[in-house]
C-alpha positions in Angstrom: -21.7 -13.8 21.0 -24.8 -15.8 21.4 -25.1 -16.3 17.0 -27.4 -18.8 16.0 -27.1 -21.1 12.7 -29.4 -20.4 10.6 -31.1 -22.9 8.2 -33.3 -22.5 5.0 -33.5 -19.3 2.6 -31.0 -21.8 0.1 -33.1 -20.7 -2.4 -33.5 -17.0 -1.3 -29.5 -16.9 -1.3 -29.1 -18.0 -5.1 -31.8 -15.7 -6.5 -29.6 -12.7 -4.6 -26.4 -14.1 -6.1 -28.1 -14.6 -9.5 -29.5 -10.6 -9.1 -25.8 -10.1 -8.3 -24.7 -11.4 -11.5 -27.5 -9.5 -13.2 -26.3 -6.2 -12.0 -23.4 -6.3 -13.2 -24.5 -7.5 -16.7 -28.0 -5.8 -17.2 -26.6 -2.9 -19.2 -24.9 -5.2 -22.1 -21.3 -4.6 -21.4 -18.7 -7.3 -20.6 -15.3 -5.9 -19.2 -12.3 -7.3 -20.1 -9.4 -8.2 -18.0 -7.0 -6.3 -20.2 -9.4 -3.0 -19.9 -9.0 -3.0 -16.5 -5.6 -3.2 -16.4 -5.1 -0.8 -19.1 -7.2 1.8 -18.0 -7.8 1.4 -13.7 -3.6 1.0 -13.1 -4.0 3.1 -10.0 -6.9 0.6 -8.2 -5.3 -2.0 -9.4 -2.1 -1.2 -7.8 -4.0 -0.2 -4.9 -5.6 -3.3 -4.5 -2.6 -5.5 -4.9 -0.8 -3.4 -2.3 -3.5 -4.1 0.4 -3.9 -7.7 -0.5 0.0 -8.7 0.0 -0.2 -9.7 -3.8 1.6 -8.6 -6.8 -0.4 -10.3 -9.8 -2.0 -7.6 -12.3 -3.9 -10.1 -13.7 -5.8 -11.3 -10.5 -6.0 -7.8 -9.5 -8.0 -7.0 -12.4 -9.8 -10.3 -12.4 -10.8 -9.5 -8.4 -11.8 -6.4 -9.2 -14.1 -7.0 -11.7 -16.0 -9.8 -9.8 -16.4 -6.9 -7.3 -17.8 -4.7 -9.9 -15.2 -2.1 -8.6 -15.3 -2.3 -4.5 -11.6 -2.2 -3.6 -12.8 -4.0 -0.3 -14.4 -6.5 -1.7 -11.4 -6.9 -4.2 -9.0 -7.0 -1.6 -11.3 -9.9 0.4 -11.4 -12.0 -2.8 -7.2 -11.7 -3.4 -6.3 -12.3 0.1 -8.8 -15.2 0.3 -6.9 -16.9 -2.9 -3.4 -15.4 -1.6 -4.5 -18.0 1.4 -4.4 -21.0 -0.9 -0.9 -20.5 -2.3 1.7 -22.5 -1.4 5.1 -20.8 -0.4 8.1 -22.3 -2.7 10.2 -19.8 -2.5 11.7 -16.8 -0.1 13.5 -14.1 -2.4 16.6 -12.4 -1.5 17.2 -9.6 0.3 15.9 -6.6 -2.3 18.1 -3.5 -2.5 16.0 -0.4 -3.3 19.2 1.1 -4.2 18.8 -1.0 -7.3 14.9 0.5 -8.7 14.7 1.1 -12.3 13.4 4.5 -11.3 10.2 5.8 -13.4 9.8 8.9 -10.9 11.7 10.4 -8.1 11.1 14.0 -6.5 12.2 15.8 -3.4 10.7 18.6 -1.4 14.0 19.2 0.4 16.2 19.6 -2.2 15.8 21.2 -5.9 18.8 20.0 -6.8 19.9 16.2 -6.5 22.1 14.4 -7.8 20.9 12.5 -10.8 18.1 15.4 -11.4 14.0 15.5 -10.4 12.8 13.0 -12.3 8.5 14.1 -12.9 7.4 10.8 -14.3 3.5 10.2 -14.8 2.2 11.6 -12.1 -1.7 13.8 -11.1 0.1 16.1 -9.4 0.7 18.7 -12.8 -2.8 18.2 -14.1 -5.8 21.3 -13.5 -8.2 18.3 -12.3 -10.8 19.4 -14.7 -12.9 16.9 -16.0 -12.1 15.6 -19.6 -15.4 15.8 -21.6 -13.8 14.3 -24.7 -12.8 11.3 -23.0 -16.1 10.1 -23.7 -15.3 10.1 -27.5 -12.0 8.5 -27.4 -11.3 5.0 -29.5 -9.2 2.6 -29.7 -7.7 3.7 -32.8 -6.9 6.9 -31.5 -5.2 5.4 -28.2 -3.0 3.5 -30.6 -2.3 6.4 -33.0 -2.3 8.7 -29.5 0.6 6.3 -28.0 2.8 5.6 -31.6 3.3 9.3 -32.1 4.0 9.9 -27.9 6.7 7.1 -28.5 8.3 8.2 -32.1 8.0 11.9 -30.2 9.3 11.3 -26.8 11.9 8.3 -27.7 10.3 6.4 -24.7 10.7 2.8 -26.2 14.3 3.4 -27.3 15.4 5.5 -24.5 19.2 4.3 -23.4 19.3 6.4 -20.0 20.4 4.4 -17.6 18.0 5.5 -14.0 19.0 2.3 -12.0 21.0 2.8 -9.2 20.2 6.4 -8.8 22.3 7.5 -5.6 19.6 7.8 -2.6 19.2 12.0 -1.3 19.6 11.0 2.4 22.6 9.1 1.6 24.3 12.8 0.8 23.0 13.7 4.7 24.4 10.8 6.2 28.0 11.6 4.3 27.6 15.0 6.1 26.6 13.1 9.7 23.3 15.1 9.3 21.6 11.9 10.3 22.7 8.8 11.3 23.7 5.7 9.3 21.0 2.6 8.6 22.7 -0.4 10.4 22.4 -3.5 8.8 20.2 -5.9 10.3 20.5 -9.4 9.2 18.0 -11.0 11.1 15.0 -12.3 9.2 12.0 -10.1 9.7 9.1 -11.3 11.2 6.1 -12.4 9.3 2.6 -10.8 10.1 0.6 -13.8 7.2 2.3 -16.5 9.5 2.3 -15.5 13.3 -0.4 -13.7 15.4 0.1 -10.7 16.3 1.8 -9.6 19.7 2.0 -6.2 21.2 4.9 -4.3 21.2 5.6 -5.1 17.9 9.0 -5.7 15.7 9.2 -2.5 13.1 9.5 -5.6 10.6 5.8 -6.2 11.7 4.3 -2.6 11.9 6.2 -1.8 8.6 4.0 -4.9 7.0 0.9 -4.1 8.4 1.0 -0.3 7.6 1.9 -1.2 3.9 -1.0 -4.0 3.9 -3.5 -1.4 5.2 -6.7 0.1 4.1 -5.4 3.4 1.7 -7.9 5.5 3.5 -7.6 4.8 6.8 -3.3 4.8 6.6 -4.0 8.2 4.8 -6.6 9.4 7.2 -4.4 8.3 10.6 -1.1 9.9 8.6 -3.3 13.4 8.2 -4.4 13.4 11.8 -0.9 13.2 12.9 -0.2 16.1 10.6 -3.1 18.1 11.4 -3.1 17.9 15.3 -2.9 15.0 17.5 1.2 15.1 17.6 1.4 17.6 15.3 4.3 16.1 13.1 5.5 17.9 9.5 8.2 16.1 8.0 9.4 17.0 4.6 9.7 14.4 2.2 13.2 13.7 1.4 12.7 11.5 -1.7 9.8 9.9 -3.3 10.9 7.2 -6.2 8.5 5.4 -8.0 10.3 2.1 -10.7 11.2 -1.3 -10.6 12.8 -3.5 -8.3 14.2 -6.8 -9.5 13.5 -9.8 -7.7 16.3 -12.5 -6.5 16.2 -16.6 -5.1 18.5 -18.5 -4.5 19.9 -21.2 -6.4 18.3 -24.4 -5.1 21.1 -26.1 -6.1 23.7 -24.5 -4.5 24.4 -24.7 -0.5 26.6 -21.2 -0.8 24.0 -18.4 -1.3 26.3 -16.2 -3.6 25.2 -13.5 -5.8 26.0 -14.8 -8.8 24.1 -18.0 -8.5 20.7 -16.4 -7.7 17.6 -16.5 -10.3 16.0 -13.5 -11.2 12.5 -14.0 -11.3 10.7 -11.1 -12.5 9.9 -7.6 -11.4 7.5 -5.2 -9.0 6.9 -1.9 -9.3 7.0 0.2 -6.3 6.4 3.9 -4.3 9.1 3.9 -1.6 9.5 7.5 0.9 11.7 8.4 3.0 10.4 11.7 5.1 13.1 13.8 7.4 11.4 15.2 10.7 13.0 17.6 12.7 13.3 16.7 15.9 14.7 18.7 19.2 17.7 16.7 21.4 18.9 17.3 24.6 22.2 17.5 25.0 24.5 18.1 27.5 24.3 21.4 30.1 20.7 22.0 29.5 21.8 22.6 25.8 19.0 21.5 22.4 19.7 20.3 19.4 17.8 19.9 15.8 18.4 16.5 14.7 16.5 14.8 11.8 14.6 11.8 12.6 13.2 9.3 9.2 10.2 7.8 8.7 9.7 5.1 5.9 6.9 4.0 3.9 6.9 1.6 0.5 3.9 -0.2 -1.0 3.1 -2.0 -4.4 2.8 0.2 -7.6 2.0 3.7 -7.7 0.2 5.0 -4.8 2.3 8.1 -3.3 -0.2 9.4 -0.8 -0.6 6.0 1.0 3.4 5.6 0.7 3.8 9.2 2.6 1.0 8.5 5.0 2.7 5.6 5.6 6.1 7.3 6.9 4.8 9.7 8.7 2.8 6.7 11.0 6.4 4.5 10.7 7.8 7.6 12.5 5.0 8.2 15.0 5.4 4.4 15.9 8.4 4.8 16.3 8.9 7.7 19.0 5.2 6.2 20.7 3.5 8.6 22.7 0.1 7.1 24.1 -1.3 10.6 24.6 -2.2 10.7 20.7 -4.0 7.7 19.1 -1.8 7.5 15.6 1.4 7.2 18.0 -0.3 4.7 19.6 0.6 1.0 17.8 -2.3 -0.7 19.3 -4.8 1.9 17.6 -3.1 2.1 14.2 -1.8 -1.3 13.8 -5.7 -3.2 14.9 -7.9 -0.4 12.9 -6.3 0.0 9.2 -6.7 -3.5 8.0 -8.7 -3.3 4.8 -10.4 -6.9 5.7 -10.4 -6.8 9.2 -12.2 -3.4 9.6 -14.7 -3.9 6.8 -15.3 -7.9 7.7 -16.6 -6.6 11.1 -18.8 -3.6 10.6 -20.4 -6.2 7.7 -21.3 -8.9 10.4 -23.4 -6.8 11.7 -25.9 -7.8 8.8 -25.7 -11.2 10.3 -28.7 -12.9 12.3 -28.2 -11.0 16.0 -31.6 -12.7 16.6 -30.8 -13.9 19.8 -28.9 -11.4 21.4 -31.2 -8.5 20.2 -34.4 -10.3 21.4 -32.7 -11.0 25.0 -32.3 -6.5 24.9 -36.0 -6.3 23.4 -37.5 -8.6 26.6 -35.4 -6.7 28.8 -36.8 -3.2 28.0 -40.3 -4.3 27.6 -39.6 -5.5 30.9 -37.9 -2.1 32.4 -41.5 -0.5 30.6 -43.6 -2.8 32.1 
């Protein structure tokens, strides 16, 4: 690429890191860690979903060396996701088994177990809330005591694990077809290059690793026009998922001897398109097709962007980009993407004086 190393400026470079520092102090206010992760859950959930690591705490901490740049977040998590060591795989995790916080479907207004709203945006008028600005602490605290005393929410006994999944109710019917169960260990985008076609293990990591915007922005175009897909989500669920090893100790890996070791919160979507089948004597068919998207914490509009690509991938039609795994799968990587438009604030000294001589030449 013809880059040179370049040498001096040491001092140039601290005085900008040191102006760094200063712009993020020079108007007297220190965030906390436990600020940001009391009052930016949604970034922080979006930045632990594109950096492959579930940690609140680092999320927060990443976040506010960044001053706020999801990016640049995401950069500084997946740098020190790099450094971990790998002790443990978990078992198999059973979505069936979500502690479920929220769970809607467009298909259906009835299904069984209810609508469950949750905390959502969704209800809201989008207004601005002026009086924000004079909110305390003391009145968060007085704010959430009474919402618990009123509500019950602490000391709520309802049982929403193992909520019975909507599609499972089509596939009784034979509306669409059973999931077979694969047993073969998915393949590991961290750990091994890249390799085109890809596994659905593979595109289903790297869609849930990528950029919010772009998976939402690729998911829209495939709405809007270039395949012009509309699938209708058959059930959103937003909880928690427990988190299984196995015993080390034990050679059998039975259920009963595996460790829980905590929980993550999720958005999983499954989204029914209908799609037309031949069949036999020039007859057609409407058969629903699913699409499949889950990420970390709460982030529904990347989760259903998401589907609708895991869908497109799946059929592949080289005619429009977003069915096109090559085109999605290389462009929506948050560190990828925004690593390489930044190097071009590198030194390009000797490559862009090689164009100057040759136009002065063609002038001359």
């Amino acid at each position: 690429m013809g880059y040179v190393a370049v040498k001096g400026g040491i001092q140039a470079i601290e005085e900008s890191i040191k102006r760094l520092k200063y712009e993020r102090l020079k108007k007297g206010t220190v965030l906390k860690f436990q600020e940001i992760e009391g009052g930016m859950r949604c970034l922080i959930d979006q930045v632990m979903s594109e950096s492959s690591l579930y940690s609140e705490t680092l999320a927060a901490m990443a976040i506010k060396q960044a001053e706020g740049s999801p990016e640049e977040a995401v950069f500084l998590l997946r740098a020190y996701r790099s450094t971990l060591p790998r002790k443990h795989y978990s078992r198999t995790v059973q979505s069936e088994e979500m502690s479920v916080e929220r769970r809607i479907s467009s298909s259906f207004k009835e299904v069984p177990g209810g609508q469950i709203l949750g905390a959502a945006n969704d209800y809201t008028h989008r207004l601005i809330d002026f009086d924000l600005n004079e909110e305390t602490d003391d009145e968060a605290i007085a704010w959430v005591r009474e919402y618990a005393l009123e509500s019950g929410v602490d000391n709520d006994q309802t049982d929403l694990s193992d909520l019975p999944k909507t599609l499972d109710y089509l596939r009784e019917e034979g509306l669409i077809p059973t999931c077979e169960i694969n047993n073969n260990e998915p393949d590991d985008v961290t750990k091994e290059s890249l390799h085109f076609p890809t596994s659905r293990s593979q595109r289903l990591q790297i869609l849930t690793r990528g950029q919010t915007g772009a998976v939402t922005s690729l998911g829209y175009a495939a709405l809007r026009s270039y395949g012009a897909l509309h699938p209708t989500v058959g059930e959103l669920r937003i909880g928690k998922l427990p988190i299984y090893v196995n015993s080390p100790f034990h050679d059998q890996k039975e259920d009963e001897d595996a460790y829980y070791i905590g929980e993550i919160k999720v958005t999983e979507v499954e989204t029914l398109f209908p799609a037309e089948v031949q069949k036999g004597k020039g007859e057609k068919e409407i058969e629903f097709e699913i699409g499949y998207g889950i990420c970390y914490g709460q982030n529904e509009t990347k989760a259903i962007a998401m589907s609708i690509l895991d869908r497109c991938l799946e059929t592949g039609n080289p005619e429009y980009p977003p069915h096109n795994e090559e085109f999605v799968l290389l462009h929506i990587d948050s560190v990828e993407s925004t690593g390489f438009i930044s190097h071009l604030k590198l030194p390009h000294y000797v490559t862009f004086q090689s164009k100057l001589d040759s136009v002065r030449k063609s002038k001359k």
